[in-house]
N, C-alpha and C positions, 0 to 999 in steps of 0.2 A: 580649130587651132592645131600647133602640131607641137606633140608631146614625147618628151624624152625619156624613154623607161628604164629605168637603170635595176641592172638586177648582178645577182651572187649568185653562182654556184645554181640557178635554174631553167627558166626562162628565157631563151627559147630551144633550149636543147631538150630531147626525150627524158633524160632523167633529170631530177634534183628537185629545191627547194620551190613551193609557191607557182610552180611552172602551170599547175591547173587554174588557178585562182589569175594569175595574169594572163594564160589565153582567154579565159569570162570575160575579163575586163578589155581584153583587147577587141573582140569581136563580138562586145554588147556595145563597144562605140565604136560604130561605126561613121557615124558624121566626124572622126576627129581623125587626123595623120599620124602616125605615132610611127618615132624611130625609137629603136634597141638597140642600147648600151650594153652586153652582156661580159661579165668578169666567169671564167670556168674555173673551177676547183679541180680537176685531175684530165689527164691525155685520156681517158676512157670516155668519162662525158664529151669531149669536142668528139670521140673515135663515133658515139650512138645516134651522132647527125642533129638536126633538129625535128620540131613539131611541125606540121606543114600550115603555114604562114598566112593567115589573112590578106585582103588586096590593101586595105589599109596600112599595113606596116611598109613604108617605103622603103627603109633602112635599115640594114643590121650590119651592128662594126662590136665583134669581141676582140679579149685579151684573156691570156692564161693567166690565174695567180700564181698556178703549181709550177711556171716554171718560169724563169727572166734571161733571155742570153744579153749577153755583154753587147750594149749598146754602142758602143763602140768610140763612145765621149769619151777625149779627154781634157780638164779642165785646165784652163792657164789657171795663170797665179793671181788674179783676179776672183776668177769666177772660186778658184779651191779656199781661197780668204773668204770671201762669201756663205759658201757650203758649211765651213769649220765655224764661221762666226752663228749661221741658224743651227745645225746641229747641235753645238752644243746648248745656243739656247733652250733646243727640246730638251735635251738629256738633263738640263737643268732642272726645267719644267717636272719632269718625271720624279726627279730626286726631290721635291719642296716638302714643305713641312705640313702641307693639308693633303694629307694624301688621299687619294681616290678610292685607294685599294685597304681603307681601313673599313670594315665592313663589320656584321654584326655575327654572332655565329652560324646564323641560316643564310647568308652570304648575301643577304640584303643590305645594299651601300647606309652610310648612315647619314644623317646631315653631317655630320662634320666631312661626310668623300665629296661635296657640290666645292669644284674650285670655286677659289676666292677670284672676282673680278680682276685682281691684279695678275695673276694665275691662269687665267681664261686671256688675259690678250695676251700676254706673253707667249700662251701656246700658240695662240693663233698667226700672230706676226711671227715664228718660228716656221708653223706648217705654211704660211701662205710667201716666208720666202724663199723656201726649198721649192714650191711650186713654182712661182718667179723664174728661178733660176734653172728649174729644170726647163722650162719654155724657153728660156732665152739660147740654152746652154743642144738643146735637142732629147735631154732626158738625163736621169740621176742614180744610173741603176752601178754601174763602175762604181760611181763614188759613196752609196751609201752601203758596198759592201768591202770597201777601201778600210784598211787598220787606220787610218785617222778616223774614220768613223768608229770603230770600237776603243782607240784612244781617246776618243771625243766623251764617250759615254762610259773611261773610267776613271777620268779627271773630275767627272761630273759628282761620280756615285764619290769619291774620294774628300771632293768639296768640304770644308766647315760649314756645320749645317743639314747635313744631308740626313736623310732618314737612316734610321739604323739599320735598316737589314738593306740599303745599298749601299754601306760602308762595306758590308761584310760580304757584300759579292762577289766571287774568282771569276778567275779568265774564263773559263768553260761558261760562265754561269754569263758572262758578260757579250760574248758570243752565241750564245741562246738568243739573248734581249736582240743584239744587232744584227741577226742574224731573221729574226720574227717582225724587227721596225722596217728591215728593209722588204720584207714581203707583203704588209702592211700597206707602204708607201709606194707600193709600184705602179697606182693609176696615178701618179704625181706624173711618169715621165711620160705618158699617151699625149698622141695627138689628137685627142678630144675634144678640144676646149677652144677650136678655129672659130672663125663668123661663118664657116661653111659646116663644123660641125656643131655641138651642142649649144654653140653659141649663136643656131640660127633655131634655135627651140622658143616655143611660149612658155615652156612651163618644167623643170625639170620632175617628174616621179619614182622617186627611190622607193622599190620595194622590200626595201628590207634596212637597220642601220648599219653602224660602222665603215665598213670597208666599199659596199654597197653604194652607198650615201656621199661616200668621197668626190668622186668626180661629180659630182651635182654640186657640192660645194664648193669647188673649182667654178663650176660652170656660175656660179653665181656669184665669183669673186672676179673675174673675168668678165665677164659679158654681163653681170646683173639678171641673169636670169634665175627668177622665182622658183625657190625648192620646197617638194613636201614630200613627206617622209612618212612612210607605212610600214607598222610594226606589228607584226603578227606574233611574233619571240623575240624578247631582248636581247641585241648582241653582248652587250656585256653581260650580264646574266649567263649567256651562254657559255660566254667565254671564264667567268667565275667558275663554273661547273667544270669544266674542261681543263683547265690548270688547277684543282685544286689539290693534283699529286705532284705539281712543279716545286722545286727547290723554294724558300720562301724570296730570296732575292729576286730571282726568274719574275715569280706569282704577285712580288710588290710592284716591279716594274713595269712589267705587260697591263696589270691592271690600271694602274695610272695610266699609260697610254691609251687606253680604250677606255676608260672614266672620261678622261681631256676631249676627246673624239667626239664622245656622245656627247658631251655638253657643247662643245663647239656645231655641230650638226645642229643640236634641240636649238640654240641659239641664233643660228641664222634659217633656219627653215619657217617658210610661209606659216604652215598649219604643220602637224603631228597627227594624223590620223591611226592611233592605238587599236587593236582588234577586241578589247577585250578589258574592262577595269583593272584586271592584276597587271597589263601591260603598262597601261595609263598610271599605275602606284608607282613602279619602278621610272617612267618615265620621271615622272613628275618630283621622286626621290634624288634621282641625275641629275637634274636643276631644268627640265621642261617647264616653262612658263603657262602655267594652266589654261589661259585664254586663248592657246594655240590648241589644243588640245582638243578632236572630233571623234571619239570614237564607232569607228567603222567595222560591224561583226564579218566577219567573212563569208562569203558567197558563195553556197554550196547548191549543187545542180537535185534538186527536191522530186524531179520528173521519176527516174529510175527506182525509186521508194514508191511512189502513189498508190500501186495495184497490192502493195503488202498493206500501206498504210489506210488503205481504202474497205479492203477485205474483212470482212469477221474474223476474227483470233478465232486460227486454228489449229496453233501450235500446241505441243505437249505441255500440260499443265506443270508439269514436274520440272520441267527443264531450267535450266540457267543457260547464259550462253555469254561467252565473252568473246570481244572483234580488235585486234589491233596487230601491232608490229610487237612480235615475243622479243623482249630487251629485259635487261633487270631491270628497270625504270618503273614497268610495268607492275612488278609487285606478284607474279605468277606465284610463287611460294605461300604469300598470307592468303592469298585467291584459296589456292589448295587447303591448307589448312582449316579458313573459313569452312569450303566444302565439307571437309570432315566432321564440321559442330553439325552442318544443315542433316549431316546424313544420321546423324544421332536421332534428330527431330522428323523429318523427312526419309524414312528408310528407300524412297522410290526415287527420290532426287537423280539426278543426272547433270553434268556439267559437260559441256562442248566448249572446249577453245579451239577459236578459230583462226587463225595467222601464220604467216611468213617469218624466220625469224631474221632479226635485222645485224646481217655481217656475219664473221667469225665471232663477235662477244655473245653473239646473237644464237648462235649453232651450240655453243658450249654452253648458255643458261636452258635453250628447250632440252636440251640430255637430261640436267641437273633435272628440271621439273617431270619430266618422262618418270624418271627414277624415282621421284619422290611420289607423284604418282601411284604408281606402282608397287610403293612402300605402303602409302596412305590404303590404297584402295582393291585388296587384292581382288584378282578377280571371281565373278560370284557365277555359282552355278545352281540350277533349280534343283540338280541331283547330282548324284556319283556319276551317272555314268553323262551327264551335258557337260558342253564346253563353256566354262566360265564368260566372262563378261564385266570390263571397266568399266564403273559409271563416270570415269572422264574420258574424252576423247581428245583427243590432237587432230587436225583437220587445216587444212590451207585452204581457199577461194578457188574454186574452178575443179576439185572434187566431188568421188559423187553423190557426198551428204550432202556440202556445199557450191553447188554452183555455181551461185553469184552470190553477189555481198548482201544482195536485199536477201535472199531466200538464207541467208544464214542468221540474219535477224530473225526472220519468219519462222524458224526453228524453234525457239525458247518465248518461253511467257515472258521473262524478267532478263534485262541486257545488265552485265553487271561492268562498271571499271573500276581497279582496284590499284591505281598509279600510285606513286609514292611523289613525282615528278610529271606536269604534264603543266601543256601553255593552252591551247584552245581544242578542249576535246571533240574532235572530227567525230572517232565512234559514238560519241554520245546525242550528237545535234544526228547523223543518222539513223541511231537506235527512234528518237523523237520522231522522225522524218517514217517512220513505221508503225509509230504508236505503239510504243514498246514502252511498258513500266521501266525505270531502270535504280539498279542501288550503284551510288558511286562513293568514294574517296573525297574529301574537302583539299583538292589540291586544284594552283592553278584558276582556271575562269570557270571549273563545274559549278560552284553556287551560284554565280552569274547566267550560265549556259542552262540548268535549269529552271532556276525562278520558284521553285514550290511546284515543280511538278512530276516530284521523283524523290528519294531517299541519300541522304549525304553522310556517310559516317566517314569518325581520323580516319585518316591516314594509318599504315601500321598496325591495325587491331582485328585483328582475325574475329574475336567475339561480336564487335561492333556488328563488321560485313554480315556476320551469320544471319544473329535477330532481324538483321532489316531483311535477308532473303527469305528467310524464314516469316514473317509476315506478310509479304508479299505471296509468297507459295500458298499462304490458307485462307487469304481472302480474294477473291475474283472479281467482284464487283469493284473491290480496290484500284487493281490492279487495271481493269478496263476505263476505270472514270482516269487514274493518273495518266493512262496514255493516251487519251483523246486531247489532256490539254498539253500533253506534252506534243503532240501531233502540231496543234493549233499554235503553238508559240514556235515551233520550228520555222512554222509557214509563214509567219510574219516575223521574224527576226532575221533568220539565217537563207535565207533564199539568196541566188544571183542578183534575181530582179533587183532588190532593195540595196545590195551592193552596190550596182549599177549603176540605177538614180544616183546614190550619195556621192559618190566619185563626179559622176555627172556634175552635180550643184558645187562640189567643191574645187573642179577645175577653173566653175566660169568665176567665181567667186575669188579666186588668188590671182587670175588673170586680168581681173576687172581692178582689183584694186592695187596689184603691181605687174602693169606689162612693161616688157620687155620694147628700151627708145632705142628704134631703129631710123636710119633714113632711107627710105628709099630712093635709088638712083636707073636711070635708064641705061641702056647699052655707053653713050657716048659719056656717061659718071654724072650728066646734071641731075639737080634731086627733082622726084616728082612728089610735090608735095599730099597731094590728096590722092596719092596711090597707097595708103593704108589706112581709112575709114571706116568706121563704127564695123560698117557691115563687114570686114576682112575674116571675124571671126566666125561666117556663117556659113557651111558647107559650100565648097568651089573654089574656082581659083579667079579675085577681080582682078589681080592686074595681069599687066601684060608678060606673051614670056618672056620678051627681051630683057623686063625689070629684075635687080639684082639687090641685095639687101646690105647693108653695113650695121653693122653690131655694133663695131667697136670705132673709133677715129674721128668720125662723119663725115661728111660729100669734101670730093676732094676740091671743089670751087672756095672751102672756107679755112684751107691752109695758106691760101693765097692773100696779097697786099689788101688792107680793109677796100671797101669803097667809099669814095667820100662826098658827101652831100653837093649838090649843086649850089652857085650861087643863090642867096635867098632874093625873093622878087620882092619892088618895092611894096608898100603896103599901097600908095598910090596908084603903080600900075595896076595892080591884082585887082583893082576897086572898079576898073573899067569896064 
């Protein structure tokens, strides 16, 4: 079958989101055709090229988010009545009285943010007649960043009725909003969604929601073709995180927008394939209809771990070791602190962090812990006249403590993560992938990603972290028996392989039970009727190449005058 991948900000360029996990998937099915939809997030990612490309992938057609030039559309007075009449049904939409973006104080939606059914099509017949019209019209990007469009959405916010903190929004605050729907909305104006493009797909596979997931919802508003949608991190979620320094009018508005989205996506999408229960909670909190819902763990390459995970432990008993991207997310600070109970208990401890740090937020919080560091841990000397020594260390991947990623596992008895924030912990499924004891934070899918075979303390609690490392450090036998079944449940959870299969079984399965009514026709347009049989979906090409495929209209022989039955014969002649 041939599969439409639609990805954000990854996939198939060298950097970004999910770009590993979808070349696995790309080049573990290889019986399948798969074209690539890719949306870019900045001029640097398109500048770093792509991944070098499987034979399988026939097609790749991107579009920049980061930037839209003027398309060069301008609307009569038809199509601008049109545009003003959907717009502002969204902006209305955004402004209702169940708003999306009332949430709980840990920024979890609550049931009263799932629009109301009445609420859900209004947005939809909103977004799907801006698509409409941007098809018809050549694209929407002039006009949705046209001052009728931000008159549009402050008539709206103004409305009787309206929510109160979009009563109270200014012009600045109102040009944010219209300024964020129209970047939003810009696979609205792509020519994506022909019988030659996405609408000559079996199946569409959004790697990721929100903005991601758009064109596949196009594509199955348009051509009927079957969407599913895989979520490793919540767009909104994410997006809750990320505005939550935005003005509160900004923070109501955006949020309702990306609430309406995701439930419109959860809604028309075949299956939900969630990476992880915490993702499936929040889904299904959104208004995800639970019997769509498959949760699929992500697929991580176990090969490159084997020779640590296979090996006798014979790392430093003393040691701690922690693996990730240094962000404050991370929690480096309660880490430190921890440290400093263990070294009370543990006079011989030692701590190695190991990581890159993530941006400039990322350079200015490793200082911050350097320092504190350095505060916490002066350095220690055997005499007057030796040169001291920090029992923490700072260290990156590919130096000469650390090597490689496996050998910085290899390093430490106990792998420790101490997130405040975290979606499906990578370091911890390959600390397992080592057979590494590990103490983590209750954040995120760790309780899930472990199962009982490792130590879970809050979030935020230095003392907690300590005792569980500090346990770990004086029992050995412990410490071996937890990482062998931590080894053992990596290997059957979190591997490729079983990614692989699952995606496998759930392509034929969406496929089987909604494909995609094409007709086929030959060079000259007559349809060949049993040119797309049972067997079409089985590696090769059966029909001919002259044959051509229609999506959408059907064969041009049934635009034409009916045809009309012949005289009927008598019953007497017919008997002869």
């Amino acid at each position: 079958m041939r599969i439409g991948l639609l990805t954000e900000g990854g996939y198939p360029y060298v950097s970004g989101d999910a770009r590993l996990w979808c070349d696995r998937l790309v080049r573990g099915l290889g019986q399948h055709e798969f074209d690539i939809y890719a949306l870019s997030r900045s001029e640097r990612q398109e500048a770093e090229g792509w991944l070098e490309l499987p034979p399988q992938v026939s097609r790749v057609r991107t579009a920049p988010l980061w930037t839209a030039e003027d398309d060069g559309v301008t609307l009569g007075r038809r199509a601008r009545r049109r545009f003003g009449e959907c717009y502002e049904e969204l902006a209305a939409v955004l402004c209702a009285g169940d708003e999306q973006a009332s949430e709980a104080a840990d920024g979890v939606p609550g049931e009263q943010g799932v629009p109301s059914a009445d609420v859900a099509d209004r947005f939809a017949n909103a977004l799907y007649g801006l698509a409409e019209l941007a098809r018809d019209e050549g694209g929407l990007v002039a006009a949705l960043r046209s001052e009728s469009a931000v008159r549009a959405l402050e008539r709206a916010c103004r409305a009787p009725g309206a929510l109160r903190t979009a009563r109270e929004a200014r012009v600045p605050e109102l040009l944010t909003v219209a300024a964020h729907l129209e970047r939003a909305l810009r696979p609205l104006s792509l020519d994506w969604y022909e019988d030659d493009a996405l609408g000559s797909v079996d199946l569409c596979h959004a790697t990721a929601g929100g903005t991601a997931a758009l064109p596949g919802l196009l594509a199955r508003h348009f051509a009927g073709v079957p969407l599913l949608v895989t979520e490793y991190g919540v767009q909104l979620r994410t997006h809750y995180l990320a505005s939550a320094g935005a003005p509160p009018a900004v923070r109501a508005l955006l949020a309702a927008f990306h609430g309406r989205l995701a439930a419109e996506i959860y809604r028309r999408a075949e299956l939900i394939t969630p990476g992880n229960s915490h993702t499936r909670r929040w889904q299904e909190r959104c208004g995800a209809d639970r019997t769509k819902l498959r949760t699929v763990h992500p697929g991580m390459e176990a090969s490159r771990f084997a020779e640590v995970g296979e090996a006798p432990d014979g790392a430093d008993p003393d040691t701690l070791v922690w693996v990730g991207r240094v962000e404050p997310a991370k929690d480096l600070i309660s880490l430190l602190h921890a440290f400093a109970e263990v070294r009370k208990d543990e006079p011989k401890a030692r701590l190695r962090i190991v990581g890159a740090p993530s941006g400039a937020e990322g350079e200015a919080y490793l200082g911050h812990c350097r320092a504190l560091a350095a505060q916490l841990f002066p350095d220690e000397a055997e005499g007057v006249h030796a040169v001291g020594d920090n029992p923490v260390s700072f260290e990156e991947i590919g130096g000469p403590e650390a090597p490689t990623l496996a050998e910085a596992y290899a390093a430490g008895t106990v792998i420790v993560l101490s997130s405040v924030v975290e979606g499906f912990p990578i370091s911890l499924v390959e600390a397992m992938f080592c057979g590494r004891a590990t103490v983590s934070t209750d954040v995120g899918a760790v309780v899930e990603v472990i199962g009982g075979t490792g130590l879970v303390v809050p979030p935020r609690n230095p003392r907690a972290l300590a005792e569980a490392c500090v346990s770990l450090l004086r029992d050995p036998e412990r410490r071996e028996r937890l990482g062998a079944a931590a080894r053992a449940r990596a290997l059957e959870l979190f591997t490729v392989e079983q990614n692989i299969t699952a995606f496998h079984g759930i392509y034929l399965e969406i496929v089987s039970h909604s494909p995609v009514r094409r007709v086929v026709l030959d060079e000259a347009g007559e349809p060949l009727p049993f040119a797309a049989p049972a067997e079409a979906h089985v590696p090769g090409r059966w029909t001919g190449p002259m044959a051509r495929v229609v999506a959408r209209g059907g064969p041009t022989w049934a635009t034409g005058a009916p045809v009309r039955a012949t005289t009927p014969v008598p019953t007497t002649e017919a008997a002869r």
